[in-house]
Wavefront OBJ file of the C-alpha trace (Angstrom):
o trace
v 0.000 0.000 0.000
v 2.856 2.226 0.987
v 5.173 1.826 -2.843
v 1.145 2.120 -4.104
v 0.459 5.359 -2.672
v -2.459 4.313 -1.195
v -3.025 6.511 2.215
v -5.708 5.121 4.222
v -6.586 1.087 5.517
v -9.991 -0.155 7.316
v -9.420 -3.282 8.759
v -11.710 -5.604 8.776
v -11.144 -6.870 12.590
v -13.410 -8.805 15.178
v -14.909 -8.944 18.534
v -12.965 -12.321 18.957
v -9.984 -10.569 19.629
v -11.206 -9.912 23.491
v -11.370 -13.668 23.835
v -13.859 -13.877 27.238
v -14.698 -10.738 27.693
v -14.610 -9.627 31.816
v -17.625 -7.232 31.495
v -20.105 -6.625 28.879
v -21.053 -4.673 26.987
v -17.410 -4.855 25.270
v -15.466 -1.480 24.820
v -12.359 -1.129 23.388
v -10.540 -0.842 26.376
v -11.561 -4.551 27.602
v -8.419 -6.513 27.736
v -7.241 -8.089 24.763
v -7.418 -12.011 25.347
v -8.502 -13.942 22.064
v -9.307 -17.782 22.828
v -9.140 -18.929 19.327
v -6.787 -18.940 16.453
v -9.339 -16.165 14.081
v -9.046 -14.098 17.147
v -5.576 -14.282 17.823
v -4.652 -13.459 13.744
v -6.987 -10.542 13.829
v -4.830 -9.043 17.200
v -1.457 -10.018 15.273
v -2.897 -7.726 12.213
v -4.542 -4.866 14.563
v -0.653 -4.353 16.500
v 1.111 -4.593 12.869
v -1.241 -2.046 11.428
v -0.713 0.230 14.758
v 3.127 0.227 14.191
v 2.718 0.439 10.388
v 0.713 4.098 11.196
v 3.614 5.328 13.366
v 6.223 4.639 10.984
v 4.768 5.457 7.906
v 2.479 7.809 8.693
v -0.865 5.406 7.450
v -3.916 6.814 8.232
v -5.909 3.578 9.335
v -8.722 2.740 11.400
v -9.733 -1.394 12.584
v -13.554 -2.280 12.784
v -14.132 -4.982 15.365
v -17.320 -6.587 13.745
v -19.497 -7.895 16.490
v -22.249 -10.948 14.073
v -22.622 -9.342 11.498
v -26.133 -10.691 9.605
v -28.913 -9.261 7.212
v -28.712 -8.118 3.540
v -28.734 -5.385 0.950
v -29.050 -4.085 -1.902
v -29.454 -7.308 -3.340
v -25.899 -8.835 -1.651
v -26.076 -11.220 1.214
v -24.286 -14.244 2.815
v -23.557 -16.816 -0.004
v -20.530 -19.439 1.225
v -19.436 -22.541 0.183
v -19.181 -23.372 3.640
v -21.242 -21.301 6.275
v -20.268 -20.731 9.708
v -22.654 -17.755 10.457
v -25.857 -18.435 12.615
v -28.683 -16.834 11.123
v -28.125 -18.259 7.331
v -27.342 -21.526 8.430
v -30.772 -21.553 10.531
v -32.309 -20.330 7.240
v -30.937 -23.039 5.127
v -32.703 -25.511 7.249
v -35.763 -23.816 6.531
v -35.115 -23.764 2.818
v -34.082 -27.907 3.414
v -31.091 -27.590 2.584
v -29.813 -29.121 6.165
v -31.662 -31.114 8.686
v -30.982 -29.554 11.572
v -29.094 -26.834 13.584
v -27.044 -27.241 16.264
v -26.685 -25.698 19.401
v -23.543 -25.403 20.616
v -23.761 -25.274 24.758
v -27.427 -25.032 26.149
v -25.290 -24.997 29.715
v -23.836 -21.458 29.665
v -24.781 -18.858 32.266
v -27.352 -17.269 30.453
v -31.353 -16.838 30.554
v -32.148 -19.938 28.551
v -28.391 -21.503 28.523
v -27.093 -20.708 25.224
v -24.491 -18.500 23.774
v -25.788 -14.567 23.684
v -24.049 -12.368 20.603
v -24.526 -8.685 19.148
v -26.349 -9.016 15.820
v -24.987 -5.888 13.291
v -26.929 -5.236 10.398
v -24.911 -5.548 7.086
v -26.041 -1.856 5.897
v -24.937 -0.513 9.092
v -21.838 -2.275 8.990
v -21.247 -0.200 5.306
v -22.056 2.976 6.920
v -19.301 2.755 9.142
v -16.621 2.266 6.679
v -17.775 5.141 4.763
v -17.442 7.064 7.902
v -13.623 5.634 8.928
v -12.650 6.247 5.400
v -13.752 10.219 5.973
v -12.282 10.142 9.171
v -8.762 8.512 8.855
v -6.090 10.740 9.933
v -2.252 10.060 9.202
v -0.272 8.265 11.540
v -3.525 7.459 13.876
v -4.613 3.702 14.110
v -8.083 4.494 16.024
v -9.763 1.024 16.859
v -13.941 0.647 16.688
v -16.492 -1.565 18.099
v -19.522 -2.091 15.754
v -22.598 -3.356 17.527
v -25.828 -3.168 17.993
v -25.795 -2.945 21.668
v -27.942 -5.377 22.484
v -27.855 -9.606 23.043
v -30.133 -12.242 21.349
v -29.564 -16.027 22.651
v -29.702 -18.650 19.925
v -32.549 -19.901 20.964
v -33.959 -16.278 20.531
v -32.265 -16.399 17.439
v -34.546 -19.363 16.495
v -37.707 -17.991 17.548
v -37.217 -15.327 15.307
v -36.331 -17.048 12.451
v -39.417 -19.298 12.805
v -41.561 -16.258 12.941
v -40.287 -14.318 9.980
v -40.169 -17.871 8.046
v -43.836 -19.375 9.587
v -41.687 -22.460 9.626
v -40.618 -24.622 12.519
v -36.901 -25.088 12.459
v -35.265 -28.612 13.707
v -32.955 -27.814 16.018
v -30.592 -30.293 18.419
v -28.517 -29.745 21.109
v -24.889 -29.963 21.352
v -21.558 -29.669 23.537
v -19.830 -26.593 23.570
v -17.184 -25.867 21.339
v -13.905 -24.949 22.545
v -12.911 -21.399 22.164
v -16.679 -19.924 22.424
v -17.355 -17.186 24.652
v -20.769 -17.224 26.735
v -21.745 -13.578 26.076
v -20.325 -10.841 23.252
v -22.107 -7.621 23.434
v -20.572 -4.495 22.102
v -20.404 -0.548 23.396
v -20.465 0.779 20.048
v -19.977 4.527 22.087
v -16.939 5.763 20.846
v -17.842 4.959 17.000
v -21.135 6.975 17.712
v -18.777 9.724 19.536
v -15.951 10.190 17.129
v -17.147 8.907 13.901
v -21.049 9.935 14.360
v -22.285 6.683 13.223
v -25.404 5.364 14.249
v -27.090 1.956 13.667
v -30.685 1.833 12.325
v -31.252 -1.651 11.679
v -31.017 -3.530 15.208
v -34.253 -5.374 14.810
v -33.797 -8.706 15.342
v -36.349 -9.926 13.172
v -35.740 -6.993 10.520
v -32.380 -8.398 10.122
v -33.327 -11.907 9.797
v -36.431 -11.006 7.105
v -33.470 -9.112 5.122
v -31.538 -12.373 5.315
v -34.054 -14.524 3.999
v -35.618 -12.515 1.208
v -31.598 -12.715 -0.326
v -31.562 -16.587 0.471
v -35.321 -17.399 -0.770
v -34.380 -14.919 -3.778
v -30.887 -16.970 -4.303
v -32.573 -20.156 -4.426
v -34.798 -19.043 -6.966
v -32.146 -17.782 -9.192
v -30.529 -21.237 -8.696
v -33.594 -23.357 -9.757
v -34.117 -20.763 -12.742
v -30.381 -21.680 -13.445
v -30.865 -25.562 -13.719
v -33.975 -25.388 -15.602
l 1 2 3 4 5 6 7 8 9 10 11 12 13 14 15 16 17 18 19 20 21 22 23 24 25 26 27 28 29 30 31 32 33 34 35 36 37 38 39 40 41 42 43 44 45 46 47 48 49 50 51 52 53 54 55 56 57 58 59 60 61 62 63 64 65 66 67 68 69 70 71 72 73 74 75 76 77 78 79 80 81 82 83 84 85 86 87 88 89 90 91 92 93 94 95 96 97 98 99 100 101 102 103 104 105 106 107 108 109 110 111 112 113 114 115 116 117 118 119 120 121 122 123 124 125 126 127 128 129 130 131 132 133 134 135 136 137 138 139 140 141 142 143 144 145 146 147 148 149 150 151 152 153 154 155 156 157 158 159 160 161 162 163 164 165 166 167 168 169 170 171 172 173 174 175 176 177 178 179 180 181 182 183 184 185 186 187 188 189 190 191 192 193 194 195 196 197 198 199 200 201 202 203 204 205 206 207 208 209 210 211 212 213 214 215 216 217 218 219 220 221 222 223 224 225 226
């Protein structure tokens, strides 16, 4: 980027870079502790880029995504392998897998399983526009993006069922290692410094934006084969 001429970097980095987190919500002074390898590369990245500012003079900024869900504009989640919660509920309501799992149903929570910050995809956008406007030379600010608020998976299920009208298979399973019990992000300093503001925290507004892109990919598919 430097021999490029190219002045200012937004990182794409991640909530899993506080590991498990001591308080919640998550601000960005919360001790750095990642309990999994993602977590740990996206810290590596966020101190390279830090010292990369203060030599060079790069004006960057890193985004620590909280779950980023939902769709726009016609773009959505489309993998070859899906990791992500909400679309892999949805493809079991399009059959295109049995069942989803539940990973812990034990964790100290208010129905035992995992809570996490659900970020709309649009509002996600928004805030790169605004780090791009805002990047300074030589400053490496660093950005929680979050709703603010904490939806259980079981929640997460619920609401899937009711924007679907479908009932959704689900079955228990152990935790995996590496998985935090609750991720909820203080998004205060990117609404102090960067005036952004997220719209879109509706769980179920997020989830109907997801599966109008996944009904309207499957359709494109079938069209496709025919």
């Amino acid at each position: 980027m430097r021999l490029s001429g190219t002045p200012r970097l937004v990182f794409s980095s991640t909530a899993a870079t506080y590991g498990e987190p001591e308080e919640v919500p998550i601000t960005e002074d919360a001790p750095t502790r990642p309990t999994n390898p993602y977590g740990a590369s996206k810290l590596a990245i966020d101190h390279a880029i830090s010292s990369y500012a203060h030599a060079h003079g790069l004006a960057a900024t890193s985004l620590r995504y909280f779950n980023v869900a939902g769709a726009y504009g016609g773009a959505g989640e489309n993998r070859v392998v899906e990791t992500h919660l909400i679309p892999l509920i949805l493809q079991v309501a399009l059959g295109q897998r049995e069942r989803i799992s539940v990973f812990g149903t034990d964790w100290p929570t208010k129905d035992g399983t995992a809570i996490r910050d659900y970020i709309h995809v649009k509002d996600l956008a928004d805030a790169h526009l605004l780090a791009l406007a805002n990047a300074t030379a030589g400053s490496h600010p660093i950005y929680n993006l979050g709703s603010g608020e904490g939806f259980t998976v079981r929640e997460v299920i619920s609401s899937c069922e009711r924007i679907t009208g479908l009932s959704i298979a689900a079955v228990d399973a152990p935790r995996r290692a590496g998985d935090p019990a609750v991720l909820i992000a203080s998004s205060a300093r990117a609404i102090d410094e960067l005036g952004w503001k997220p719209e879109h925290t509706d769980l179920d507004e997020i989830v109907a934006d997801a599966w109008e892109f996944m009904r309207n990919l499957g359709d494109r598919a079938h069209a496709a084969r025919r």
